[in-house]
TIVEXLUM-181905 format. One record per residue (C-alpha): chain; residue number from 1; x, y, z; residue in one letter. Coordinates in steps of 0.2 Angstrom, whole numbers, padded with zeros to 4 digits. Example, Ala and Ser with C-alpha at 12.3 -4.5 7.8 and 13.67 -1.06 7.14 Angstrom:
% residues 2
[rec 'A'; 1; [0062; -0022; 0039]; 'a']
[rec 'A'; 2; [0068; -0005; 0036]; 's']
//
This chain:
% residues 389
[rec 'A'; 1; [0000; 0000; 0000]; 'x']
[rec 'A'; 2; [0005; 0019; -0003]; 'x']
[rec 'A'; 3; [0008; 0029; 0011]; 'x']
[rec 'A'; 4; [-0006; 0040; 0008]; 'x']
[rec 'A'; 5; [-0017; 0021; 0010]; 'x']
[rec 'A'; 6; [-0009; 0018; 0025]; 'x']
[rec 'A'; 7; [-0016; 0034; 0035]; 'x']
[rec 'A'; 8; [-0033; 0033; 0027]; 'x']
[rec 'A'; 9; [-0034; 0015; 0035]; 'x']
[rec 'A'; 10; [-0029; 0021; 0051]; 'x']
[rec 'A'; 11; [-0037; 0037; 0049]; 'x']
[rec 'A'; 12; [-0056; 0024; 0048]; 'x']
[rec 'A'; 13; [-0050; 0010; 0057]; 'x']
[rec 'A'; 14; [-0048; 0024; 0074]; 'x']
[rec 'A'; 15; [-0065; 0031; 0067]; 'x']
[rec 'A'; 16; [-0075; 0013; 0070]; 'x']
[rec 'A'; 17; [-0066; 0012; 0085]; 'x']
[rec 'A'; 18; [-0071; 0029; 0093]; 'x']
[rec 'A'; 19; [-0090; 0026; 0086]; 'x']
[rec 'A'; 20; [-0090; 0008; 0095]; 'x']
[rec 'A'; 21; [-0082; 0016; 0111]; 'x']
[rec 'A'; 22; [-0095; 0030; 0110]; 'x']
[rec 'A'; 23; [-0111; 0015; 0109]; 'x']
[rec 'A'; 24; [-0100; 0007; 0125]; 'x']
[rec 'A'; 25; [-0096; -0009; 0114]; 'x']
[rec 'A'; 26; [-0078; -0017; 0110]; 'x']
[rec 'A'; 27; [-0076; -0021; 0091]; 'x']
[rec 'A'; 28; [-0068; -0035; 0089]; 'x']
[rec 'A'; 29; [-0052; -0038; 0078]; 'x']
[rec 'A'; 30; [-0063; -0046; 0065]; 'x']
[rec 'A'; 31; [-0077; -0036; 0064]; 'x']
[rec 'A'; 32; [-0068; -0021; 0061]; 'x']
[rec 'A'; 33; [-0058; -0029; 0047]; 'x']
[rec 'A'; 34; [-0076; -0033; 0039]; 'x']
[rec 'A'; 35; [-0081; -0014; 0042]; 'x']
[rec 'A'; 36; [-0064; -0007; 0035]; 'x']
[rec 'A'; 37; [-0066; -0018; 0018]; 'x']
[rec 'A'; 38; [-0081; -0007; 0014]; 'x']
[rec 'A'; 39; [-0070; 0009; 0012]; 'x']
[rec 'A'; 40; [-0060; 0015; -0003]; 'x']
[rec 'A'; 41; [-0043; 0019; 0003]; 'x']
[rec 'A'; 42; [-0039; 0027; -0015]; 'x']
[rec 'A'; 43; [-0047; 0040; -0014]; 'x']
[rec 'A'; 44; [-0049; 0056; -0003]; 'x']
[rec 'A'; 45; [-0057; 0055; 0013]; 'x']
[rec 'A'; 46; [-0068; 0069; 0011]; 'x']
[rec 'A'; 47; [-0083; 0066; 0001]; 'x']
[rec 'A'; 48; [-0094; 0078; -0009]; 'x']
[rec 'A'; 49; [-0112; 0082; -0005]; 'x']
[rec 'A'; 50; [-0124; 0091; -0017]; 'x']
[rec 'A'; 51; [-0135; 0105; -0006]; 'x']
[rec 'A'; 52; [-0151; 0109; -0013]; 'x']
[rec 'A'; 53; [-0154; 0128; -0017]; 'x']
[rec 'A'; 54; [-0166; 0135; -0003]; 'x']
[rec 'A'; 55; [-0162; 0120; 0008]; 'x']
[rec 'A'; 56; [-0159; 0124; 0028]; 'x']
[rec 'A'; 57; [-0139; 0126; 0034]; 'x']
[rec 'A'; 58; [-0134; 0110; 0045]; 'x']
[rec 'A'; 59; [-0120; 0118; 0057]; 'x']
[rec 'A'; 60; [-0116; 0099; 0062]; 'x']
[rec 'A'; 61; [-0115; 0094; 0044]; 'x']
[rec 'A'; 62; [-0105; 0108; 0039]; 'x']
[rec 'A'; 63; [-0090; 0103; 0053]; 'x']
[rec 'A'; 64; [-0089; 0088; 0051]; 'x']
[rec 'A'; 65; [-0084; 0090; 0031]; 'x']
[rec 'A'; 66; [-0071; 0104; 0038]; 'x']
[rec 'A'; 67; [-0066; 0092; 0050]; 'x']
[rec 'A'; 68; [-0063; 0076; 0036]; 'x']
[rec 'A'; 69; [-0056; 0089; 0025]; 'x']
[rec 'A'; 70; [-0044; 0094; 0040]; 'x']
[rec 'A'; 71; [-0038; 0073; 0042]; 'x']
[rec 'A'; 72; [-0036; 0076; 0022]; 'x']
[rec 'A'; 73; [-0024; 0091; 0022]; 'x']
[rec 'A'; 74; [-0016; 0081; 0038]; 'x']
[rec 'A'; 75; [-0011; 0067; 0028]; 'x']
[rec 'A'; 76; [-0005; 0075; 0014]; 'x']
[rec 'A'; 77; [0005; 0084; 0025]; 'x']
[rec 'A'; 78; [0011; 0071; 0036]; 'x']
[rec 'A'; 79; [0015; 0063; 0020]; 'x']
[rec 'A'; 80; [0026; 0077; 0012]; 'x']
[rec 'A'; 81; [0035; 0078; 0028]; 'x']
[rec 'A'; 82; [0040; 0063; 0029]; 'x']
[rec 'A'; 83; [0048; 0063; 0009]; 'x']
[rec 'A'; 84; [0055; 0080; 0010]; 'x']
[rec 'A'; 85; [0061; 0078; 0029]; 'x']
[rec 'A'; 86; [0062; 0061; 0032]; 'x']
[rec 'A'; 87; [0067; 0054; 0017]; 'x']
[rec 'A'; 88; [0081; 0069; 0015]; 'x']
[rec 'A'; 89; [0087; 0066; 0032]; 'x']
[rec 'A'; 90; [0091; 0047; 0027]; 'x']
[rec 'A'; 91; [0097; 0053; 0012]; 'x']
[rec 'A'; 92; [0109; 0063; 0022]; 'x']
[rec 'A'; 93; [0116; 0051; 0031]; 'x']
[rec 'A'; 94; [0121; 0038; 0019]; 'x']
[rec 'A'; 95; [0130; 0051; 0008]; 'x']
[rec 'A'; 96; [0139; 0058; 0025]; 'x']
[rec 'A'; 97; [0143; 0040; 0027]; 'x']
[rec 'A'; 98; [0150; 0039; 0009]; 'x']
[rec 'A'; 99; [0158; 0054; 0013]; 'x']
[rec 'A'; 100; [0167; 0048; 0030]; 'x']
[rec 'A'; 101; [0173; 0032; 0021]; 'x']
[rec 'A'; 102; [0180; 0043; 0006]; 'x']
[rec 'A'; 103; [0188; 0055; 0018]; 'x']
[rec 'A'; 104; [0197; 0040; 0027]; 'x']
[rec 'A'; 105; [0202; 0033; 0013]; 'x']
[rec 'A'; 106; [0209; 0051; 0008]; 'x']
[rec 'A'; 107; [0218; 0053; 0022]; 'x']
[rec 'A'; 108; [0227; 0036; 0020]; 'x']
[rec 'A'; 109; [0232; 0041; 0003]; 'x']
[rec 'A'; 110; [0237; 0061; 0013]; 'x']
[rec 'A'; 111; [0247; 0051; 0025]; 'x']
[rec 'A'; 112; [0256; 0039; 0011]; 'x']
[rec 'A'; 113; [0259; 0055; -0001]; 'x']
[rec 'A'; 114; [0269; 0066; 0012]; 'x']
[rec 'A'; 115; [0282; 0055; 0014]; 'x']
[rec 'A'; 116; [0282; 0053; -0005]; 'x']
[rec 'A'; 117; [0280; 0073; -0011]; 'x']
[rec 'A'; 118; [0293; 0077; 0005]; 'x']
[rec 'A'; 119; [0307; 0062; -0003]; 'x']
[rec 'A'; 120; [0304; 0068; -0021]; 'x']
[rec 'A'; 121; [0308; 0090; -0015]; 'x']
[rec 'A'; 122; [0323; 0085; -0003]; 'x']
[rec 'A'; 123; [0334; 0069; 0005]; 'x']
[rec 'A'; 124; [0329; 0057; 0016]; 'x']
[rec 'A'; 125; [0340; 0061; 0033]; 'x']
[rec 'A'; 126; [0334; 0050; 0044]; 'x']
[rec 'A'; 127; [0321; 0035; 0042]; 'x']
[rec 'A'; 128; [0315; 0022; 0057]; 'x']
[rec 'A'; 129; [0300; 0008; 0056]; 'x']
[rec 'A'; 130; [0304; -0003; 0070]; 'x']
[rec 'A'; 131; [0319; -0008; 0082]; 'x']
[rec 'A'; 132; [0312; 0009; 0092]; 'x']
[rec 'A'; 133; [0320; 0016; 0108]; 'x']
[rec 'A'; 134; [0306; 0021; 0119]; 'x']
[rec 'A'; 135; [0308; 0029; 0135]; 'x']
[rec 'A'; 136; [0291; 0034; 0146]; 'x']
[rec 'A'; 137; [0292; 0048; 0160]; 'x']
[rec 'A'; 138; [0280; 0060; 0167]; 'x']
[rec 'A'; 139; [0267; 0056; 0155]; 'x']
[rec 'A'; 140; [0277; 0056; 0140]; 'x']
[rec 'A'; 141; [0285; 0046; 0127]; 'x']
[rec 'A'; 142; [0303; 0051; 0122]; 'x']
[rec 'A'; 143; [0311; 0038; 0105]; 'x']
[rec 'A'; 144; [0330; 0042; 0102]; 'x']
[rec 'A'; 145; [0333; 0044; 0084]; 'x']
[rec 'A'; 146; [0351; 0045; 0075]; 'x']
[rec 'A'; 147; [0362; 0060; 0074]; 'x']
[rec 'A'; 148; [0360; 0068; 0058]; 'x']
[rec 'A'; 149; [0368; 0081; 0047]; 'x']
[rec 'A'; 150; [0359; 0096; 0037]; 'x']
[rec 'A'; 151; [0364; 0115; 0032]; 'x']
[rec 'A'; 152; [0362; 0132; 0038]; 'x']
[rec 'A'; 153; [0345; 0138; 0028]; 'x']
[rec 'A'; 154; [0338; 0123; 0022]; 'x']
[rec 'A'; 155; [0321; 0117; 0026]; 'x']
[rec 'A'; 156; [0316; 0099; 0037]; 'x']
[rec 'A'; 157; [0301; 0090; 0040]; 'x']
[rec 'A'; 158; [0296; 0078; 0052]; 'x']
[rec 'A'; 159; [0286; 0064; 0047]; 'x']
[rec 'A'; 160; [0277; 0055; 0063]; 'x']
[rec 'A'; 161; [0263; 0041; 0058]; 'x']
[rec 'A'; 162; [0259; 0033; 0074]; 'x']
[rec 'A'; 163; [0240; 0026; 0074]; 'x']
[rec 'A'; 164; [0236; 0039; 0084]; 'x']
[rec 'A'; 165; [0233; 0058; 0084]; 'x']
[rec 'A'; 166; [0250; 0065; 0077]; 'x']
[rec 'A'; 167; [0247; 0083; 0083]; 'x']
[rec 'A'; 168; [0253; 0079; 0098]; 'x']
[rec 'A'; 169; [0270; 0074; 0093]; 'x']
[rec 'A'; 170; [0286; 0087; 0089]; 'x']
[rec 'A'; 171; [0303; 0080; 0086]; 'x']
[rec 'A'; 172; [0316; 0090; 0098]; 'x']
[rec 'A'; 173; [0334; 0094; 0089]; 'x']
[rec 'A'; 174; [0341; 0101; 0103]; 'x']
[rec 'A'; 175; [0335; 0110; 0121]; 'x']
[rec 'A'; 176; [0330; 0127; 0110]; 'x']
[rec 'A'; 177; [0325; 0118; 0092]; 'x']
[rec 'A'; 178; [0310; 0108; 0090]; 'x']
[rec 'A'; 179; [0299; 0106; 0074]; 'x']
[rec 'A'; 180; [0280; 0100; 0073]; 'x']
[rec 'A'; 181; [0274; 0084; 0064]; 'x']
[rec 'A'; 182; [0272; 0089; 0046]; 'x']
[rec 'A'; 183; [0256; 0094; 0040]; 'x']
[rec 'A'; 184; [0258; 0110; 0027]; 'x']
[rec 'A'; 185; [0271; 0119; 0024]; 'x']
[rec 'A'; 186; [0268; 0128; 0039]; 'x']
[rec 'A'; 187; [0276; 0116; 0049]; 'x']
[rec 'A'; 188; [0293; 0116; 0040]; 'x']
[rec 'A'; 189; [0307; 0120; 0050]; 'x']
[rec 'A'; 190; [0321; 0133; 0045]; 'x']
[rec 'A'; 191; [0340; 0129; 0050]; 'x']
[rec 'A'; 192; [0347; 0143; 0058]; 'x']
[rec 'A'; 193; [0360; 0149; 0048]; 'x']
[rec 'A'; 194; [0360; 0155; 0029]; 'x']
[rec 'A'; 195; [0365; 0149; 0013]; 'x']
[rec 'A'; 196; [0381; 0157; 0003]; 'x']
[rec 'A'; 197; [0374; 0171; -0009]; 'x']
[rec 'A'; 198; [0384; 0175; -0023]; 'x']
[rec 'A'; 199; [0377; 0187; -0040]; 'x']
[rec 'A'; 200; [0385; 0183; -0058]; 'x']
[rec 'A'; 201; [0384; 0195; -0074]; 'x']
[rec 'A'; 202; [0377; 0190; -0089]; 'x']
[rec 'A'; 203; [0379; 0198; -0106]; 'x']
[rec 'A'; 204; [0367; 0191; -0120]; 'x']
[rec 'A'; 205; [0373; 0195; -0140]; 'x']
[rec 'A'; 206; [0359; 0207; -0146]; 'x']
[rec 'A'; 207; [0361; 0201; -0163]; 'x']
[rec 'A'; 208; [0352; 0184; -0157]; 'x']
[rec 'A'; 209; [0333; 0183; -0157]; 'x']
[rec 'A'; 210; [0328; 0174; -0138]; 'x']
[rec 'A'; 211; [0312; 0166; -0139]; 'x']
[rec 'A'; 212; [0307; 0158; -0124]; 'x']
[rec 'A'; 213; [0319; 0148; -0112]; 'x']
[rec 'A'; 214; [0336; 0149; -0118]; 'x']
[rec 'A'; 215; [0353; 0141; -0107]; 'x']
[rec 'A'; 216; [0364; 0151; -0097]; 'x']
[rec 'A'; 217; [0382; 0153; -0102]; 'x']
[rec 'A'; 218; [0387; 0153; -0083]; 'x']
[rec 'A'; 219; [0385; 0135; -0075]; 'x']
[rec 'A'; 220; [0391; 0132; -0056]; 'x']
[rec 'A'; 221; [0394; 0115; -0052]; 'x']
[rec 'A'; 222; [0383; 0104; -0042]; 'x']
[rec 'A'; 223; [0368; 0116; -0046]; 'x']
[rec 'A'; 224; [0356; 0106; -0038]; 'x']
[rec 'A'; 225; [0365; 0110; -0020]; 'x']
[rec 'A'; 226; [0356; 0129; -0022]; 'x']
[rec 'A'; 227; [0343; 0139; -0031]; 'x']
[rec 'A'; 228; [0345; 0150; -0045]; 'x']
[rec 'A'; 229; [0335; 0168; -0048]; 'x']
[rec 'A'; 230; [0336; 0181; -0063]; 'x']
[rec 'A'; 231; [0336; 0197; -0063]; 'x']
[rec 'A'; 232; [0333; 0204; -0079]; 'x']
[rec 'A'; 233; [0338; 0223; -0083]; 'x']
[rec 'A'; 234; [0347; 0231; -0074]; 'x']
[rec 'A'; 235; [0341; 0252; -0073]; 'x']
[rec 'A'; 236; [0328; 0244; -0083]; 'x']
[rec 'A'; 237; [0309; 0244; -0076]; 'x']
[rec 'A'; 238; [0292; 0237; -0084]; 'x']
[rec 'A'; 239; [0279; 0248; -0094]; 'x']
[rec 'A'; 240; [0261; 0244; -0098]; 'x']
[rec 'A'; 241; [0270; 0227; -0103]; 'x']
[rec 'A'; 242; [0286; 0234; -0112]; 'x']
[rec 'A'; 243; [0304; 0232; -0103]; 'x']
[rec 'A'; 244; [0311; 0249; -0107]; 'x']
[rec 'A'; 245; [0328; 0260; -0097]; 'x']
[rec 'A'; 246; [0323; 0271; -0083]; 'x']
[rec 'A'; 247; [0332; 0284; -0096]; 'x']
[rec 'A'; 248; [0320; 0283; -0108]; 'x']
[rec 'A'; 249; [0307; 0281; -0098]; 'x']
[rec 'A'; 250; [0310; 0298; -0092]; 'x']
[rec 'A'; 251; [0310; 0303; -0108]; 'x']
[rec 'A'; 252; [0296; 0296; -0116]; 'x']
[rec 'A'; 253; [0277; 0304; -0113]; 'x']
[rec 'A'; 254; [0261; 0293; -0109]; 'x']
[rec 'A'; 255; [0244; 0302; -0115]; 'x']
[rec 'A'; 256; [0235; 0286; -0107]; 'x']
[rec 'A'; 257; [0234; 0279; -0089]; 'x']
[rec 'A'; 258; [0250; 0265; -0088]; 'x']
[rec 'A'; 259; [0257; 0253; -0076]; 'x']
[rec 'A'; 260; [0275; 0252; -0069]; 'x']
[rec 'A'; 261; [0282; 0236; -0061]; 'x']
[rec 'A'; 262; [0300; 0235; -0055]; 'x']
[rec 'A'; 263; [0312; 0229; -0042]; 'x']
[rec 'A'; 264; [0322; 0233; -0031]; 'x']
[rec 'A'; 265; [0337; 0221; -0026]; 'x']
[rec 'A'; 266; [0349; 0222; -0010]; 'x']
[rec 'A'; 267; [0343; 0238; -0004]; 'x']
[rec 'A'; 268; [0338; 0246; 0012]; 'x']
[rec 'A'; 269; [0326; 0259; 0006]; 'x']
[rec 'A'; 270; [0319; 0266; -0008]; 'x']
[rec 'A'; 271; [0310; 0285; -0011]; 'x']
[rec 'A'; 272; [0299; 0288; -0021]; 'x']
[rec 'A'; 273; [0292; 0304; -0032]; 'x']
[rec 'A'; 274; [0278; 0307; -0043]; 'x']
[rec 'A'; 275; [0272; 0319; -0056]; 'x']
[rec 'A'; 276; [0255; 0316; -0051]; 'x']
[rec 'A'; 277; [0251; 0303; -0038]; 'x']
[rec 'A'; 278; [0249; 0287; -0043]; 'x']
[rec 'A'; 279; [0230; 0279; -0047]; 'x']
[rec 'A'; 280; [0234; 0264; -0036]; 'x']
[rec 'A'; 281; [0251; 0256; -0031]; 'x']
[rec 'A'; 282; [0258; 0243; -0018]; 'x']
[rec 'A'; 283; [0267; 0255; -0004]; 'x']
[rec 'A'; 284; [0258; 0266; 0007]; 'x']
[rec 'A'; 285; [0272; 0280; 0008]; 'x']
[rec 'A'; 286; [0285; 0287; -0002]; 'x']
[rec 'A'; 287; [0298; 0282; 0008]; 'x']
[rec 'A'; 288; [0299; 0264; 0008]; 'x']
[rec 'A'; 289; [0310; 0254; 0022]; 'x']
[rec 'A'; 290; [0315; 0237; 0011]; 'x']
[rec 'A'; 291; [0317; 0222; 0023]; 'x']
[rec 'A'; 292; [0320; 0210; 0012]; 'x']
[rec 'A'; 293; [0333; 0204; -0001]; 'x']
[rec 'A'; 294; [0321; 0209; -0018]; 'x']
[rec 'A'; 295; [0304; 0218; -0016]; 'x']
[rec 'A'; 296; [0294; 0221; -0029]; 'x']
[rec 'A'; 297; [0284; 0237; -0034]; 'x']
[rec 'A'; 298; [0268; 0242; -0042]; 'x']
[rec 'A'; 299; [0259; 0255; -0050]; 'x']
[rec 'A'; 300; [0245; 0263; -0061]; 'x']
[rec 'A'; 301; [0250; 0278; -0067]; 'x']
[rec 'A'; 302; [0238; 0294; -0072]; 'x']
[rec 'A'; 303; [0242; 0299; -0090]; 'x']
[rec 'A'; 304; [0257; 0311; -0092]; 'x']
[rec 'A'; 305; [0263; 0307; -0076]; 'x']
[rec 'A'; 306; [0282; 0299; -0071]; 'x']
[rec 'A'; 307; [0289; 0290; -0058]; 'x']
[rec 'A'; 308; [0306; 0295; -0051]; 'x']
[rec 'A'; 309; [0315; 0287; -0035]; 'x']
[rec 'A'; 310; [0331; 0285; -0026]; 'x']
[rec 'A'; 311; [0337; 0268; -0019]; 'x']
[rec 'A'; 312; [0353; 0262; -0014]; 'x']
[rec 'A'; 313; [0349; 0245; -0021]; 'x']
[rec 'A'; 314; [0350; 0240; -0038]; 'x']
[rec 'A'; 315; [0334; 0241; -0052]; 'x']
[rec 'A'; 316; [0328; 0226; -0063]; 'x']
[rec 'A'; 317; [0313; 0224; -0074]; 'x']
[rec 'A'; 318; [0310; 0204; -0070]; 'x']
[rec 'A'; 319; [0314; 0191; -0059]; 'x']
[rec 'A'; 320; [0315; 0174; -0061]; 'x']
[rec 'A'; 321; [0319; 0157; -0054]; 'x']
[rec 'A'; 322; [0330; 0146; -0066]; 'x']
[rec 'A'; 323; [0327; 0130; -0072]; 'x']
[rec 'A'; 324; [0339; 0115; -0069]; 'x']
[rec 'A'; 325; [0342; 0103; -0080]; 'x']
[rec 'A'; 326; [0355; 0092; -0083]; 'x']
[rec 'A'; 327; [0364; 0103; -0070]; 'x']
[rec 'A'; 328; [0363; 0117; -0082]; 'x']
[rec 'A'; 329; [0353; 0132; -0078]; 'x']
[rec 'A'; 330; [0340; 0138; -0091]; 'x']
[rec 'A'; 331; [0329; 0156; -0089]; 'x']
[rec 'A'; 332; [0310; 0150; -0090]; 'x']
[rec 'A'; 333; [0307; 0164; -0104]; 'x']
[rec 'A'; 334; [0317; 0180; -0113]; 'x']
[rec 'A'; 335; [0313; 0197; -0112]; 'x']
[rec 'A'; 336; [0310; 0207; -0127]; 'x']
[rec 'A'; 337; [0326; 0221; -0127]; 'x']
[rec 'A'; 338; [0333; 0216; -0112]; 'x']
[rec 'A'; 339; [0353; 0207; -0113]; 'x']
[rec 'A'; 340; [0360; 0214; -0096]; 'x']
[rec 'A'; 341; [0357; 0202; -0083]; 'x']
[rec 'A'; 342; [0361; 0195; -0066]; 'x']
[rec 'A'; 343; [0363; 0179; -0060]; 'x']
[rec 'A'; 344; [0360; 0175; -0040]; 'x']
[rec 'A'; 345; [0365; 0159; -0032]; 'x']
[rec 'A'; 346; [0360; 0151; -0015]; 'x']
[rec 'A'; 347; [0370; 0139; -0008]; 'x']
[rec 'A'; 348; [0365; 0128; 0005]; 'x']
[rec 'A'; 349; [0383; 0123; 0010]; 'x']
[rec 'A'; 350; [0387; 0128; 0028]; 'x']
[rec 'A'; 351; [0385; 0111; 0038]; 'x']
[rec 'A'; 352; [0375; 0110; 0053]; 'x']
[rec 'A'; 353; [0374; 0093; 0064]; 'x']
[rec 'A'; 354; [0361; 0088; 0076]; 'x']
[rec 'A'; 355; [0368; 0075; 0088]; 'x']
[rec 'A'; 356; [0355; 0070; 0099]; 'x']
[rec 'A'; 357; [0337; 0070; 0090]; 'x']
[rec 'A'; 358; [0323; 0063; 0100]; 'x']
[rec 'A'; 359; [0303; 0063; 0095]; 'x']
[rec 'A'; 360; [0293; 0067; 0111]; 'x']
[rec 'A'; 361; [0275; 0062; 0111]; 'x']
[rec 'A'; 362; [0261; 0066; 0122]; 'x']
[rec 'A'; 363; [0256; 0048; 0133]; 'x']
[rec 'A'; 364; [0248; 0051; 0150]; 'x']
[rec 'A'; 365; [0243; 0034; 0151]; 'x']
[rec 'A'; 366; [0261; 0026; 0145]; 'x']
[rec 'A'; 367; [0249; 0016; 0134]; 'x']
[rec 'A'; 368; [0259; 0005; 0120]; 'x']
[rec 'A'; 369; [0262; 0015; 0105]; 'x']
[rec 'A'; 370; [0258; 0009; 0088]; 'x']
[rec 'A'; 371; [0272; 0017; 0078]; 'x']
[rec 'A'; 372; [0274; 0015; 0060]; 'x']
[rec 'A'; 373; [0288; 0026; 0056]; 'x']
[rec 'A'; 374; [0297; 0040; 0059]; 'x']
[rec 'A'; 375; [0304; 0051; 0044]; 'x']
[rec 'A'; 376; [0315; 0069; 0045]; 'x']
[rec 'A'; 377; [0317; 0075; 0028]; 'x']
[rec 'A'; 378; [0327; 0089; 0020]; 'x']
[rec 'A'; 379; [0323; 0102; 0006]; 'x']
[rec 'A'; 380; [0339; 0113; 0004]; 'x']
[rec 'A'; 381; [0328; 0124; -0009]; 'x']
[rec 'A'; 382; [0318; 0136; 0002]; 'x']
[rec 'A'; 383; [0299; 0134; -0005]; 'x']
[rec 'A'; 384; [0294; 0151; 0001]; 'x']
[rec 'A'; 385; [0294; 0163; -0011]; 'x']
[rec 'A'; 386; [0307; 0176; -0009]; 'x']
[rec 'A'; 387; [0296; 0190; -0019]; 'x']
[rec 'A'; 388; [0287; 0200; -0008]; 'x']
[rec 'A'; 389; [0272; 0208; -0015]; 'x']
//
């Protein structure tokens, strides 16, 4: 039966009852299946009554279709709730169930591709999946690790999967250095220290056409121990897409709005001045305090306006990281007009060695742990990007 059957039979079967109850008689089970199989259960409870014109107002009559057509609209009702709420509701739940089970297997697949991503970025430093020495004091968990060797500058992770809540884990390098179990890139710990910087010149022949990524003619050894950035023209600063000197810049007039990109390399400050102030920029004054090795600048220039500034850093137009191939280095694209450039290398080659590592976990209870391995990975190339916008 539909479900719109089922509350019409109950609907008549409480009916009969009530009407017997009223008389002060019990209707048996089989009487009252007899009376139900006289009504029609497909069709609506109320029924239409023709009322002769003229013909006196029955009160009674009158409330008790209201009422049937009350039980009517009930059921419906009752009915609709059930498949909008209801059915949704259960709906609901199986597709959050689907959803738990795919977010657990998601998470198996998270836990299995961190180790994986961190090993193909950097080198393995230190890897342990049994054989674990475990030590338990005031409601903590302390598991030696080997001594390990890294460089000022680079990057480590920690990689803790225990079957339990990793959160609560931290690998400690030494009394005043500890890093978190990895989740993001957050988490990635920084070796004091700094890498070897060191800037090359670069002189392309202007009778060649560049189109695109082009090799360097300079090529340090071992490149893959550092990274690589850039700088395209020096004195040379970006206009409304064209890479023009500061020289002619100044020279040239701009009827039209225009934009101006360039940056500033190993200074400490930079002022600016403008013609007419700029529509929008990056800087909120004039003078600008430079904190770090390259900042970049910004702005949209009203039409016959210029830009002037003083700096006691240096002025490119671009800046790039290089590609590595083949321990070659290769610039990603060429610049229209530009043939000065300047090469930086950072050099993760200072080494620092970590004699005593040990991964302390959170255990109150100083129940067994289930560990299944314990990873500290190395990425010598700094992932943060060194532009700051």
């Amino acid at each position: 039966m539909y479900k719109d059957q089922i509350y019409k039979l109950e609907y008549y079967k409480q009916k009969l009852i009530d009407q017997s109850l009223s008389y002060g008689e019990y209707l048996k089970p089989d009487s009252l299946k007899t009376l139900l199989e006289e009504y029609d259960f497909n069709f609506a409870l109320f029924k239409h009554k023709y009322i002769k014109e003229g013909a006196k107002f029955n009160v009674d009559d009158f409330n008790n279709e209201l009422s049937i057509l009350y039980n009517d609209l009930s059921i419906l009702y009752r009915i609709v709730y059930e498949l909008t709420i209801t059915e949704f509701n259960k709906t609901k739940e199986m597709v959050n169930i689907k959803l738990d089970n795919l977010n657990r297997i998601a998470n198996q697949y998270y836990n299995r591709c961190k180790l994986e991503t961190i090993a193909i970025l950097g080198d393995t430093l230190v890897y342990q999946a049994n054989n674990f020495d475990i030590t338990n004091k005031n409601g903590k968990s302390y598991i030696k690790l080997p001594s390990f060797s890294t460089y000022a500058g680079a990057s480590l992770a920690f990689l803790a999967n225990l079957d339990m809540n990793n959160s609560n884990v931290i690998l400690e390098l030494n009394p005043l250095e500890n890093i978190s179990n990895y989740e993001n890139n957050e988490n990635l710990y920084i070796v004091p220290g700094k890498p070897t910087i060191k800037t090359h010149f670069i002189t392309l022949d202007p009778q060649n056409k560049y189109k695109g990524l082009f090799m360097l003619d300079y090529n340090p050894d071992n490149s893959y121990r550092g990274q690589y950035y850039l700088y395209a023209g020096k004195n040379m600063i970006k206009v409304s897409g064209e890479y023009i000197d500061i020289g002619k810049y100044n020279r040239n007039e701009y009827p039209d709005e225009y934009e101006v990109e360039l940056y500033v390399y190993n200074g400490t400050s930079i002022d600016f001045n403008f013609t007419l102030e700029p529509i929008s920029s990056n800087i909120n004054n004039k003078l600008v305090t430079i904190k770090n090795r390259i900042q970049r600048f910004v702005f949209k220039m009203p039409a016959y306006s210029h830009i002037s500034f003083n700096t006691n850093g240096m002025i490119f137009c671009a800046v790039e990281e290089c590609l590595i191939k083949n321990n070659r280095l290769y610039s990603k694209r060429s610049y229209d007009n530009v043939y000065e450039y300047m090469l930086e290398s950072v050099i993760y080659d200072t080494e620092v060695k970590y004699e005593n590592p040990v991964v302390v976990i959170d255990n109150p209870t100083a129940e067994h742990l289930k560990i299944n391995s314990l990873a500290v990975k190395q990425n010598r190339y700094n992932q943060n990007d060194q532009l700051q916008y």
